[in-house]
N, C-alpha and C positions, 0 to 999 in steps of 0.2 A: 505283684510279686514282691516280697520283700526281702533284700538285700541279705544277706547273710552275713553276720559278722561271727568274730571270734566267739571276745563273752562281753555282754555289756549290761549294765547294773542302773539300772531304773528307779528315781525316787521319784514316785507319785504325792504329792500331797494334795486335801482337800481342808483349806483354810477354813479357818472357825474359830470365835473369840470363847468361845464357853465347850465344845468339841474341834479339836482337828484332825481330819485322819491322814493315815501315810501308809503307803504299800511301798514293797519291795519289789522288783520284776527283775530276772535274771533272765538275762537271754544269751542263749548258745547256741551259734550257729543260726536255725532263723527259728530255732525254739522256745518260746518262753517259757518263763518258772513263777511261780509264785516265791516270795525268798522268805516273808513278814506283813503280815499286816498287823492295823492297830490303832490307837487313838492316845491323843495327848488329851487328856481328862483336865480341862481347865473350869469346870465349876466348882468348887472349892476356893479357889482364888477369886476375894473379889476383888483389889482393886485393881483397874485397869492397866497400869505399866509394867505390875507385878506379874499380869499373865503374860503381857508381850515379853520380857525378861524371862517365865519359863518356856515361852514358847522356842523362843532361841536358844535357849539353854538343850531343851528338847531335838531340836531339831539339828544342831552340832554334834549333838549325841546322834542318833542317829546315823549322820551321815559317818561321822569316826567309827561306828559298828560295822557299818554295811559298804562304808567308799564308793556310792554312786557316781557314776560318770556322766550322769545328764538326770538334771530334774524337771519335771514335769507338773504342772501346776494350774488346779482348775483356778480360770480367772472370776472375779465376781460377777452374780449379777446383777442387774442394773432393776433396785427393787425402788418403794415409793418411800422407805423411811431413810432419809441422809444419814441420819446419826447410826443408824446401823451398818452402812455402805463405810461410812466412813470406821468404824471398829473392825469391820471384817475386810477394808483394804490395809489397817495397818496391819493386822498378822497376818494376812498375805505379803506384805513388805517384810518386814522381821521374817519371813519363812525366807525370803528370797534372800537377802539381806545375807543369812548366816551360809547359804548356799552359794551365793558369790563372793564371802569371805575365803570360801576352800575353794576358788576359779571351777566352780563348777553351771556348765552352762544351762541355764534355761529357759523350757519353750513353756509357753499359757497357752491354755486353753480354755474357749468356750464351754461352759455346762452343754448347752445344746449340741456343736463338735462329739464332746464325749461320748454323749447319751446314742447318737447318732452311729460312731463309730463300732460300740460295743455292740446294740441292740439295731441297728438298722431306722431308728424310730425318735426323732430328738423331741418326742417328748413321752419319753418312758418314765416308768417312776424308778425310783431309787432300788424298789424288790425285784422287777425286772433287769434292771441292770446288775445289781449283784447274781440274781438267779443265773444269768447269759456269764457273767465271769467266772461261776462257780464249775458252769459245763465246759468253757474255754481254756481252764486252767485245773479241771479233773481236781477240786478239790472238796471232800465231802461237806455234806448241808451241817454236821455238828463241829465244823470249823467253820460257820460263819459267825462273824462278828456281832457282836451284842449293838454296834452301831454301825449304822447305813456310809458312815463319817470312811470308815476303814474302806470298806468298800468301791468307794466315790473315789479313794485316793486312789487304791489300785485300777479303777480303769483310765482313769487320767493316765498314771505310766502304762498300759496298754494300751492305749489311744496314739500314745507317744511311742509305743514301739510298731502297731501299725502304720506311722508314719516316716518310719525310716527307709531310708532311701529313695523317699519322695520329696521333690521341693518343698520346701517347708513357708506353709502359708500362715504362719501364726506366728509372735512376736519370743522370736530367740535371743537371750544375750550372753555375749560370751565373755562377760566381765561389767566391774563401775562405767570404763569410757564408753564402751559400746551400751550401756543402758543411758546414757546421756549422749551419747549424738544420737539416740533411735529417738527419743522423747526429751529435745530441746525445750518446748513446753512448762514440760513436769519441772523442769530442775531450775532455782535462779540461781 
């Protein structure tokens, strides 16, 4: 059963140095909404700090349009090329980054988590998953998005609103100190 809240404003994002997508999720009472979906179109840009520069630039926007109150964020995964892990954790950083600049707190999540939570199946494909969001959220097949990226983001913050009011087994922060005492590690 899921918790009931007043209203509460969901940014999904789904990292990507060349596509990134971002959904909006409005929830009322224990209803959800679709608010925005969408993609930060960074092919055009090539060089590499120039993207992470729009992509914050982007995603401040964002959050100043819609003032989400918890983000949601699929985390990487864990592929065989380094240098591309290591390009799709910085804008996932920069995405996190300009979201804990507004103390807006948030939780990562697994691909697999996601895929799992929306479609029942962690390894569905990207058309299954948006197909399962599009009947979830009663919104017609000639509003789906030209990229899978929009998609992905919104069920991230669906994922995220299904798990409200449940202990939360994924890595939430609710600010810089609280991302460095969680990950002594990461930070020198």
């Amino acid at each position: 059963m899921i918790a009931p809240v007043k209203e509460k404003i969901i940014l999904g994002i789904d990292p990507g140095t060349n596509v990134m997508g971002y959904g909006v999720l409005r929830v009322r009472g224990a209803r959800p909404e679709m608010v925005a979906m969408g993609v930060i179109d960074l092919r055009r840009v090539g060089d590499t700090y120039l993207k992470l520069k729009h992509i914050h630039e982007r995603v401040l926007g964002i959050i100043e349009s819609y003032l989400p109150d918890e983000l949601a964020i699929e985390a990487p995964f864990f592929g065989k090329n380094v240098q591309s892990m290591l390009k799709l954790g910085r804008a996932q950083g920069v995405a996190m980054a300009a979201a804990l600049s507004r103390d807006i707190p948030i939780t990562e999540y697994a691909p697999l988590k996601i895929k799992m939570a929306i479609t029942g199946n962690g390894q569905a494909s990207k058309e299954q998953v948006a197909d399962m969001l599009r009947r979830m959220l009663h919104f017609r097949e000639d509003d789906m998005p030209a990229f899978m990226d929009a998609t992905d983001a919104m069920a991230a913050a669906y994922c995220h609103y299904l798990q409200m009011g449940r202990p939360a087994v994924e890595k939430a922060y609710r600010g810089w100190k609280d991302f460095v005492a969680k990950n002594p590690d990461k930070v020198r």
